[in-house]
N, C-alpha and C positions, 0 to 999 in steps of 0.2 A: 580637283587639281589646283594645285596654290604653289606656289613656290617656299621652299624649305626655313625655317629658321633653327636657329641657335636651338631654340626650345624642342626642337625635334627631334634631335642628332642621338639621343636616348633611344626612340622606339625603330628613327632607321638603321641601328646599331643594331637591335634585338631581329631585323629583318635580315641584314646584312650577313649576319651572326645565324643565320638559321640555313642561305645558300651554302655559307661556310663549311656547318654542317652534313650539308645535302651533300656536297662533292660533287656537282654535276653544272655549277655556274661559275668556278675560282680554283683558283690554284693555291691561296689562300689556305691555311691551318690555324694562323692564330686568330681566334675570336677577339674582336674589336668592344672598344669600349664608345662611352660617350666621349669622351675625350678625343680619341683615336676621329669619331666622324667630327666631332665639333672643328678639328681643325681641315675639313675639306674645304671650310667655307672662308676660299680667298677674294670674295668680291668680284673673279672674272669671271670663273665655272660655274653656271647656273645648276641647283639642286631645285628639283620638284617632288612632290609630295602627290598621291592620290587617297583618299578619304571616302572611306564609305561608312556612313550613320556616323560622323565624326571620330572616327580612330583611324590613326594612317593603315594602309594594307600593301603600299608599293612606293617605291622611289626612285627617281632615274638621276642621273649627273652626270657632269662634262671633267674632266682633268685634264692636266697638261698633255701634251704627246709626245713633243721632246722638247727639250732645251734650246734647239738652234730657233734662230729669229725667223727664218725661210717657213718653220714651220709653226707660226705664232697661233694660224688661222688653223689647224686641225686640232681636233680636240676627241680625246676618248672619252664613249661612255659606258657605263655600264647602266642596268636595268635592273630591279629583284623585285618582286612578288612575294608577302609574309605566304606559308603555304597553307591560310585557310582561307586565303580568297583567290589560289591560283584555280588558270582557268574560267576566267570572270570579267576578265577585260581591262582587269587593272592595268596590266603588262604595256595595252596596246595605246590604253588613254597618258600614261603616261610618256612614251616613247611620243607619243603627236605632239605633247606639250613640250617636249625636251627640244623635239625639231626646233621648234617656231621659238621657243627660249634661246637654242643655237645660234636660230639664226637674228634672232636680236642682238644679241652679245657679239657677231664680227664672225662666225665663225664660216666657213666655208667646205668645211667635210667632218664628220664622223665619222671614227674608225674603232672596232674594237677586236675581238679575237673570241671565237664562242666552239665548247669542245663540240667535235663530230657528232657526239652522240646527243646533245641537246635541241631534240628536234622543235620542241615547241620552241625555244629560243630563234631557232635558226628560221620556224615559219613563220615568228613573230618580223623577225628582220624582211623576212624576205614581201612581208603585207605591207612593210612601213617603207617602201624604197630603196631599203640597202641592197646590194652585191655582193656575193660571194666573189670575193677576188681569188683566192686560192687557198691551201692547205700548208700551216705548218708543222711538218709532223716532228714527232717527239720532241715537242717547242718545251715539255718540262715533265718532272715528276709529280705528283699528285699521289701519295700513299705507297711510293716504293713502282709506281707502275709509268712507264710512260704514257703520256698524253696527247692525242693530235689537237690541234685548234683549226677552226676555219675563221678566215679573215674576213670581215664584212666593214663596206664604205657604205656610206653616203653622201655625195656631192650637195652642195648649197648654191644653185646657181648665182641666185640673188645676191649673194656676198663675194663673187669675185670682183677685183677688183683689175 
């Protein structure tokens, strides 16, 4: 587990690029370049990397969650697993690392949106602390078909302020 750099942004694109793929993590259709992730990295959103025998296999990160200033301290993340090493604990090592990167950075909650039908996602969330806050249903299309999402936090006590 290391934290991401510039020189990365290549193989968590070909990861990113493979949930894309899957249709079962994103709403997501266009496949992402290096370019595309090179510009996630704005010095506040911490990106992590997990490594197994030195090749990346997983990456987590934080992005804005909106705009207004009230909500400086929430931060979304997402999570992906390449899929030859799902199911392996990549998922889990990096989400612990993203925590405690969170909560270094200021942050005070994660919040993301993960579909119904993604159970290992959703028992990943639910090991790591998060809540199921609620259901948004038909939150969007994904291949012509609607899609429900379930809403998941996690509070930062430490960073309230």
């Amino acid at each position: 587990m290391r934290p991401a750099s510039l020189e990365d942004a290549g193989r968590i694109a070909q990861i990113y690029n493979e949930g894309i793929e899957d249709r079962i993590g994103t709403f997501e259709t266009r496949l992402r370049t290096t370019d595309d992730v090179r510009a996630w990295f704005d010095g506040r959103h911490p990106i992590l990397v997990v490594e197994d025998g030195g090749a990346i296999v997983a990456f987590a990160s934080t992005s804005r969650y909106r705009a207004r200033d009230a909500y400086a301290g929430i931060a979304e993340f997402s999570v992906y697993v390449a899929r030859s090493a799902r199911g392996r604990g990549a998922g889990t090592a990096a989400m612990r690392a993203l925590i405690v990167a969170a909560r270094t950075a200021g942050f005070w909650k994660l919040v993301s949106r993960i579909f119904i039908e993604n159970t290992a996602s959703r028992t990943l969330m639910k090991a790591m602390g998060f809540r199921e806050v609620g259901i948004y249903e038909k939150h969007a299309k994904l291949d012509g078909q609607w899609r429900d999402v379930v809403i998941v936090e996690r509070l930062i006590p430490e960073n309230f302020r």
